[in-house]
C-alpha positions as CSV (number, residue, x, y, z in Angstrom):
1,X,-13.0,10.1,-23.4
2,X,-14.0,8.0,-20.5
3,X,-12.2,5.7,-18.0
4,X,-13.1,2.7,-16.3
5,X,-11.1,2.5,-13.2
6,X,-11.5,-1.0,-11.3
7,X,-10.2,-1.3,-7.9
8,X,-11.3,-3.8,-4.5
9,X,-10.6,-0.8,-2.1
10,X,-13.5,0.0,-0.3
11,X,-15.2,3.1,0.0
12,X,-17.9,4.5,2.4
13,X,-21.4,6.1,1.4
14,X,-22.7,9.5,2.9
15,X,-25.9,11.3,2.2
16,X,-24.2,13.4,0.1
17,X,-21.8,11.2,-2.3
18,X,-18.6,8.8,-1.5
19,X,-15.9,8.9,1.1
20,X,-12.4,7.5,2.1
21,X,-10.3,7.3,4.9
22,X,-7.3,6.1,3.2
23,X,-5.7,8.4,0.4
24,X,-8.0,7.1,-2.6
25,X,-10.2,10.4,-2.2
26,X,-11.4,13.1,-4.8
27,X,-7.8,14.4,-5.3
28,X,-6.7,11.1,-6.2
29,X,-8.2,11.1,-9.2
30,X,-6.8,14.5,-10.6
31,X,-4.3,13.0,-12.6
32,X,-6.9,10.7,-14.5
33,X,-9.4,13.5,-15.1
34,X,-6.0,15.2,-16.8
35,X,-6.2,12.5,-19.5
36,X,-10.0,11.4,-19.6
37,X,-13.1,13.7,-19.4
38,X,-15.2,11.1,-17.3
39,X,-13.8,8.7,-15.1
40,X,-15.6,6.0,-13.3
41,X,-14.5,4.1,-10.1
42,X,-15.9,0.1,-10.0
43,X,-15.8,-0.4,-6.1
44,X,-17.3,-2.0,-3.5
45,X,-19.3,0.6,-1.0
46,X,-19.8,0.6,2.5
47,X,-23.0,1.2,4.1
48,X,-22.1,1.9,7.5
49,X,-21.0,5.6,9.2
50,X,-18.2,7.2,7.6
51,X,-14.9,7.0,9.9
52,X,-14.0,10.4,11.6
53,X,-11.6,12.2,8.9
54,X,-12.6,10.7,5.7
55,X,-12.3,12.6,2.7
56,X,-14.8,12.9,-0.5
57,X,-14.2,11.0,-3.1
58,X,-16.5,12.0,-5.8
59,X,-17.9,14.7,-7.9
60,X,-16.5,17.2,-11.1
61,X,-16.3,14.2,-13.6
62,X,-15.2,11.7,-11.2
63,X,-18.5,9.1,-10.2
64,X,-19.0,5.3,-8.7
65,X,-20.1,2.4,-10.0
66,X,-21.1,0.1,-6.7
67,X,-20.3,-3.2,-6.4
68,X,-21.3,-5.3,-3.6
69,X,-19.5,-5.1,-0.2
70,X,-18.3,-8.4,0.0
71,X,-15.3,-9.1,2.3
72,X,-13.2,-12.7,2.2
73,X,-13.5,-16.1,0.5
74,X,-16.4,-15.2,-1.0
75,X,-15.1,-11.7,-3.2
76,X,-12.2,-13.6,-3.6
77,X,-13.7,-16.8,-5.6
78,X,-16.8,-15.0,-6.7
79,X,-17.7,-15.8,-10.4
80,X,-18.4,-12.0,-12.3
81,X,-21.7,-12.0,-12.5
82,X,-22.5,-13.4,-8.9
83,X,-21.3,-9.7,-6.8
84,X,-19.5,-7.9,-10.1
85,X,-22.6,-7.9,-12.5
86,X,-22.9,-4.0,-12.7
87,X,-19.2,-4.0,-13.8
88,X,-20.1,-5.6,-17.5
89,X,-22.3,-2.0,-17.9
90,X,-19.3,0.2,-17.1
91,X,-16.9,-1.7,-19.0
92,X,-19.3,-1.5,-22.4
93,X,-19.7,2.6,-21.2
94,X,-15.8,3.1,-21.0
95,X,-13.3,3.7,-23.6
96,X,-10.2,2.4,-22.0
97,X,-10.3,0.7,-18.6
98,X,-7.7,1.0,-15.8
99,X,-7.2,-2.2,-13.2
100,X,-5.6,-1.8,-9.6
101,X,-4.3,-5.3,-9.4
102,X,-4.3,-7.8,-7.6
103,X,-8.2,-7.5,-7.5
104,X,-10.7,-9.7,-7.8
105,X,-12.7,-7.1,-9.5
106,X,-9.8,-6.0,-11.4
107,X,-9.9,-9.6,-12.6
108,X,-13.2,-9.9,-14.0
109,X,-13.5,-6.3,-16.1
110,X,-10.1,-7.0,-17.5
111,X,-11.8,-10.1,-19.2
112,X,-14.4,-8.1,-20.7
113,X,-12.6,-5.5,-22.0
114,X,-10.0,-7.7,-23.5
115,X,-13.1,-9.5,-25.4
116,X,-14.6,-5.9,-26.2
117,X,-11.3,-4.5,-27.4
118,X,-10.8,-1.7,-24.9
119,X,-7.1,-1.2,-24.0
120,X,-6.1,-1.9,-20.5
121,X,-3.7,-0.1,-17.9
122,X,-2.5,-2.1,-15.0
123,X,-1.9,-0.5,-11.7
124,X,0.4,-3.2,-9.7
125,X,0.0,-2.5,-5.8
126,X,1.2,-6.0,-4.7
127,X,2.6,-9.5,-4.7
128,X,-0.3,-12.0,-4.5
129,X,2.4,-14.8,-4.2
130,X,4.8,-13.5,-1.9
131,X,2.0,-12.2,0.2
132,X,-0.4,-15.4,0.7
133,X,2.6,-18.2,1.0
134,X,4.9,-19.1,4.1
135,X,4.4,-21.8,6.8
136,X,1.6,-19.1,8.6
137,X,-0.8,-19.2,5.5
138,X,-2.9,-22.4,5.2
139,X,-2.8,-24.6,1.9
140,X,-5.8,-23.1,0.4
141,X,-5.1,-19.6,0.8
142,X,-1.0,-20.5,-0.8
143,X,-3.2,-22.1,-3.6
144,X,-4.6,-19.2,-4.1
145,X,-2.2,-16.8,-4.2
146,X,-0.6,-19.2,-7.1
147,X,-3.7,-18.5,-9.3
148,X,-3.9,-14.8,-8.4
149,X,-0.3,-14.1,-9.2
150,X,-0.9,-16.5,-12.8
151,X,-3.6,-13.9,-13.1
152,X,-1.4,-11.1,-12.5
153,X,1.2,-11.9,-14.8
154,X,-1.6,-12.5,-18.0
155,X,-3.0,-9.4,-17.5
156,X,0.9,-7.5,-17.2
157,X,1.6,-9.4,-20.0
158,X,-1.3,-8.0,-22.2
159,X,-2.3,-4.4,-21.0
160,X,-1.0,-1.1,-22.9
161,X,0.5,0.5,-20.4
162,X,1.0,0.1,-16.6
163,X,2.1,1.0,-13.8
164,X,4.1,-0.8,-10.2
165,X,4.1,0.5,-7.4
166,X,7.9,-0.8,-7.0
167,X,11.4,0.0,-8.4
168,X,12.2,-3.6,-9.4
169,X,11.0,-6.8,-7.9
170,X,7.5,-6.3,-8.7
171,X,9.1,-5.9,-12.3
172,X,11.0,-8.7,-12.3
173,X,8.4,-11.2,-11.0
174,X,5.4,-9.6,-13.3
175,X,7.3,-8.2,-16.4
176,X,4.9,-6.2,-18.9
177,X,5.8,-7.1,-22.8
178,X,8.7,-5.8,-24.7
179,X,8.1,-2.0,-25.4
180,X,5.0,-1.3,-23.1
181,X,5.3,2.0,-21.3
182,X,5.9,1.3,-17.5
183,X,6.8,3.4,-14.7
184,X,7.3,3.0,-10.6
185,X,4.0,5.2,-9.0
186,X,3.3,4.5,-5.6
187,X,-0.1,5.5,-4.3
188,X,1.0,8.2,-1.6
189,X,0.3,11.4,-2.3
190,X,2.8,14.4,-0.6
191,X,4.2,17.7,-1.5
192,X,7.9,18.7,-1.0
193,X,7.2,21.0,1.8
194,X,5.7,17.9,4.1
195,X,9.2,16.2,3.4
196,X,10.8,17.3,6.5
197,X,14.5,17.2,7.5
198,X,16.2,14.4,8.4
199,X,16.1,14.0,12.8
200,X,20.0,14.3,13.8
201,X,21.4,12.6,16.8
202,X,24.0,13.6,19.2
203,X,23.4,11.4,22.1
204,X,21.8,8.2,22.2
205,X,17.4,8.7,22.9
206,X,16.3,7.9,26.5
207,X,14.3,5.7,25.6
208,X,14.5,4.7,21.9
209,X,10.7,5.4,21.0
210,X,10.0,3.2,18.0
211,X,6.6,2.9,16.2
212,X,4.9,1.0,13.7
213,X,1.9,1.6,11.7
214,X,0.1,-0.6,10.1
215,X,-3.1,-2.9,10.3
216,X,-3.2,-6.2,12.4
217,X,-2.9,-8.8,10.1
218,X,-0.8,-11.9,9.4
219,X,1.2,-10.1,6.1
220,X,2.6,-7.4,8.4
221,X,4.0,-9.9,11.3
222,X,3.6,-7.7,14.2
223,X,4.7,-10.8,16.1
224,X,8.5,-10.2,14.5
225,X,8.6,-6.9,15.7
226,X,7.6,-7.4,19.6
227,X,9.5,-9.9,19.8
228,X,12.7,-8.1,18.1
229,X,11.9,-5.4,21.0
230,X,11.6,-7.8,23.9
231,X,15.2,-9.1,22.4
232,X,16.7,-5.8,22.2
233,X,15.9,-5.0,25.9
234,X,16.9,-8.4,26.8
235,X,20.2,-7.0,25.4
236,X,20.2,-3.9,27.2
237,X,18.2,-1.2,25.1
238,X,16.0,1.4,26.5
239,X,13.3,1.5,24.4
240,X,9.2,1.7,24.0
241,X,6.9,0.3,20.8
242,X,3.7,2.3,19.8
243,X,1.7,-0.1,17.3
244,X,-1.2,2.4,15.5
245,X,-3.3,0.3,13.4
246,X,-6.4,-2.0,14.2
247,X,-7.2,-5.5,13.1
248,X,-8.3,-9.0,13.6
249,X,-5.2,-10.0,15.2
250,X,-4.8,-7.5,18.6
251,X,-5.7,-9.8,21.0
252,X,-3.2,-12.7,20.0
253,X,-0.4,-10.1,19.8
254,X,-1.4,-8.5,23.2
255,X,-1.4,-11.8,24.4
256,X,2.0,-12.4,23.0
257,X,3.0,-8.8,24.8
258,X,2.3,-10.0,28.1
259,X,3.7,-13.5,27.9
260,X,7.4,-11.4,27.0
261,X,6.9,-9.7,30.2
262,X,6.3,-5.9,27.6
263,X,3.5,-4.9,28.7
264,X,4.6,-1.4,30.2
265,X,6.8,-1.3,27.1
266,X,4.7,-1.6,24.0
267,X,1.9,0.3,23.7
268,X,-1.4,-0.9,21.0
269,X,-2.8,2.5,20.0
270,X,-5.6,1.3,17.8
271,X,-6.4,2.8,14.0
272,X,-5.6,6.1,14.5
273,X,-7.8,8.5,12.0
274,X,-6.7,11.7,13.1
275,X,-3.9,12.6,11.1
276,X,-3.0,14.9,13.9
277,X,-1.9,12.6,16.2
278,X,-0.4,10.5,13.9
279,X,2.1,13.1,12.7
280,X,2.5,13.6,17.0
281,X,3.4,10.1,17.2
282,X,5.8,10.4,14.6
283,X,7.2,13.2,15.6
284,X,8.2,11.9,19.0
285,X,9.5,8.6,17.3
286,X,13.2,7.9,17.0
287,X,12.8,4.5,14.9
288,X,10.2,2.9,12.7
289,X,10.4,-0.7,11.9
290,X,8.3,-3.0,10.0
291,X,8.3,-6.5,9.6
292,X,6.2,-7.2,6.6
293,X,6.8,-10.5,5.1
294,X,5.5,-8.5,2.0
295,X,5.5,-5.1,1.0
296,X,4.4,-3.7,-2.8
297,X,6.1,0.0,-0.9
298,X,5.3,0.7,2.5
299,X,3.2,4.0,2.0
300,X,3.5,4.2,6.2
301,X,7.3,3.9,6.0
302,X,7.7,6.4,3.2
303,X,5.8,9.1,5.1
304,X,7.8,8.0,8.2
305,X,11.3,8.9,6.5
306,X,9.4,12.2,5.4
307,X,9.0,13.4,8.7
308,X,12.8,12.7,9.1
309,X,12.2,9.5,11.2
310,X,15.1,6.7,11.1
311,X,13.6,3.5,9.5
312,X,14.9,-0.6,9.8
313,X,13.1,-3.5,8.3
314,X,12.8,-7.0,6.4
315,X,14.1,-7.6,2.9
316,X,10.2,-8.2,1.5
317,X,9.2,-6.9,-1.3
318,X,9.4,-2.5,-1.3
319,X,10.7,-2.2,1.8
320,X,14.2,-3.9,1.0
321,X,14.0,-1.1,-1.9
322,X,13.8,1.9,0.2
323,X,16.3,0.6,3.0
324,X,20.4,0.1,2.6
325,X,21.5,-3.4,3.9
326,X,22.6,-1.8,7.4
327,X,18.6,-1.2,8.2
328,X,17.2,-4.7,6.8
329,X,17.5,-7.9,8.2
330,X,16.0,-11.1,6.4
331,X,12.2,-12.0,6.8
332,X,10.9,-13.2,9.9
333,X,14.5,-13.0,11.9
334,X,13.7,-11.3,14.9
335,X,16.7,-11.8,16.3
336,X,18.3,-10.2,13.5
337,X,16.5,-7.2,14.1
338,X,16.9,-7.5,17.9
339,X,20.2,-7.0,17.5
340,X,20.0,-4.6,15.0
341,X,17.7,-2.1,16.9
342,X,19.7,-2.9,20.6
343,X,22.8,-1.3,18.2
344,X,21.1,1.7,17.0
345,X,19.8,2.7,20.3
346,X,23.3,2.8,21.6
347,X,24.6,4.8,18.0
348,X,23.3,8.4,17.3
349,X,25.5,8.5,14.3
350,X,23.7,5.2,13.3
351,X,20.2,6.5,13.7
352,X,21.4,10.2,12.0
353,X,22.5,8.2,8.9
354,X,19.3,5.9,8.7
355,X,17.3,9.4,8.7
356,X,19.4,10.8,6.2
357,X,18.8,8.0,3.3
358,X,15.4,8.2,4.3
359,X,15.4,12.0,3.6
360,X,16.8,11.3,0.3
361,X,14.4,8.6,-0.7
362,X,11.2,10.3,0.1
363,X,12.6,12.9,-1.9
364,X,11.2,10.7,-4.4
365,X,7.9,10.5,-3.7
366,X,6.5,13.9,-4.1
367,X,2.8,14.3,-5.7
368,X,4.7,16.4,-8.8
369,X,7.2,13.7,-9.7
370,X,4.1,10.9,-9.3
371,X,2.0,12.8,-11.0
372,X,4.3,13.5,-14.1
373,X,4.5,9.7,-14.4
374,X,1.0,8.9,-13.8
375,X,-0.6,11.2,-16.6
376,X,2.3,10.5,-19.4
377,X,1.1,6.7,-19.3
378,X,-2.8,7.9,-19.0
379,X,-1.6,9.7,-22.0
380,X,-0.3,6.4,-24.2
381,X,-4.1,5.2,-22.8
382,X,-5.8,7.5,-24.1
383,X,-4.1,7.7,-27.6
384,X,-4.7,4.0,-27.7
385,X,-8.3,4.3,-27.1
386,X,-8.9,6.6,-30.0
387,X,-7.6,4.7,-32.2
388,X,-8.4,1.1,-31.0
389,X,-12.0,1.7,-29.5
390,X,-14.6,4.6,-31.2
391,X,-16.6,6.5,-28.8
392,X,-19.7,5.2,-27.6
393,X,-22.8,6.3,-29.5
């Protein structure tokens, strides 16, 4: 049997195969090689030196199709055959094909193999609506994120079996028809022994050290966050920030650090690739927060309550789902969440019950639970390709 998996994540070529710095590497993909004896992964590859920790990605019945590595408008509105030609090939090779929406990639293949018959898996990692509206997002990119989300919902609406990486409000907005197999699988990989007790607090932490990782872009509003910190020490709270992630939008929010007067207070790390220090930096930390105005589920703030870190947040999307309505504070309200971290600094009984709930929901998140729920849909796949779509001569 053969799979067709079709994702826009981008990889990185070496001289000796394909590599990843996120979590999409060769160990991935063990739960699809369960289920399929080939697997094939559409994805646009990288050309450039491989970032300092990434991981293979290939090899033992796991290979690449390349696409072109195009970033932006012009991946995003491409017509198939203009950077997604090679894709028609893999979808005629495959026997059942296995989309990581939303994806522009993902769009295309699930069009041919809804004309060739193969049956389709959806892998829902996001909200293309929530995501690309809000006063911040020009016209044509909320336009956009109408038609992507239209294109969502078909392609939930039609698929054999899928997948969200949600409990319920990726559900509820995207719903998959009466009777299809479905089941919450985020994409984080972690064993039981890396969930780590929760941290306890006796007195309150001089200073509050709270961090955030995540990319600098518009989606995660890093802007809500340094200003929620500049309002909790207005209030009184010793605290510091550590941001870890890069992105196109540093030097506006380091601009935005100085003009609150943080500077010695909030500290831009940069991406961070070493896992090492990463787990140093959240090891130190008393308080993650993140102010996403949309979340599928926060992979960074899951691995945060592993390591037995207290969390607060917004009510977008997944993070609402993993928080209680003490941590969580409506979208964009920085004064909300001012507040909210000024109390916490000043309440170890607070911060020891945020760790706690934490604890209990990474708890669910382990690689054997995922991984159980994972290969029982590739299962229903693969039945349905036997009997829907004869091997390939």
């Amino acid at each position: 049997m053969k799979l067709l998996v079709v994702t826009d994540h981008r990889y990185f070529r070496g001289a000796d195969g394909i590599y990843d710095n996120s979590c999409f590497d060769r160990q991935f993909f063990n739960d699809y090689r369960v289920c399929f004896e080939k697997v094939r992964v559409a994805a646009r590859i990288r050309q450039d030196s491989i970032p300092e920790g990434a991981r293979r990605c290939d090899g033992d019945g796991v290979e690449f199709v390349e696409l072109q590595d195009v970033q932006g408008r012009k991946w995003a509105t491409a017509r198939r055959r203009t950077y997604c030609g090679t894709l028609d090939e893999a979808v005629t090779w495959s026997d059942a094909v296995c989309v990581r929406i939303p994806s522009s990639s993902g769009f295309h293949a699930y069009r041919l193999a809804k004309r060739l018959g193969r049956p389709i898996m959806f892998e829902l990692i996001g909200d293309p609506f929530e995501s690309l509206q809000g006063p911040q997002m020009p016209l044509s990119a909320r336009v956009f994120g109408l038609y992507t989300a239209a294109m969502v919902r078909r392609i939930t609406r039609a698929a054999t079996v899928g997948s969200y990486v949600s409990y319920r409000h990726l559900q509820r907005r995207y719903p998959a028809r009466k009777g299809v197999a479905t089941a919450p699988i985020s994409s984080i990989r972690m064993k039981a022994t890396e969930v780590l007790p929760p941290k306890t607090y006796v007195d309150n932490p001089t200073p509050l050290r709270s961090v955030l990782t995540a990319s600098l872009v518009p989606v995660k509003a890093h802007s809500v966050l340094i200003r929620a910190v500049a309002n909790a020490h207005h209030r009184g709270a010793d605290l510091t920030l550590d941001l870890l992630g890069g992105g196109p939008m540093r030097a506006q929010l380091e601009q935005l650090v100085r003009k609150l007067g943080m500077g010695d207070r909030i500290t831009f790390h940069g991406h961070v690739a070493d896992r090492a220090i990463l787990e140093k930096l959240l090891h130190k930390a008393d308080l993650f927060a993140m102010t996403s105005v949309s979340e599928g589920m926060p992979r960074a703030m899951i691995e945060a309550m592993a390591k037995g870190v207290p969390c607060v947040g917004t009510t977008a999307g997944g993070i609402g789902e993993l928080l209680t309505p003490a941590q969580r504070v409506p979208v964009g309200d920085w004064q909300a969440l001012g507040k909210l971290i000024a109390a916490v600094a000043t309440n170890p009984q607070m911060l020891t019950a945020f760790a706690a709930h934490g604890h209990t929901m990474a708890l669910n998140f382990v690689d054997t639970e995922l991984s159980q729920r994972r290969q029982r849909l590739l299962k229903i796949l693969a039945e349905a390709a036997t009997s829907e779509c004869p091997l390939p001569q």
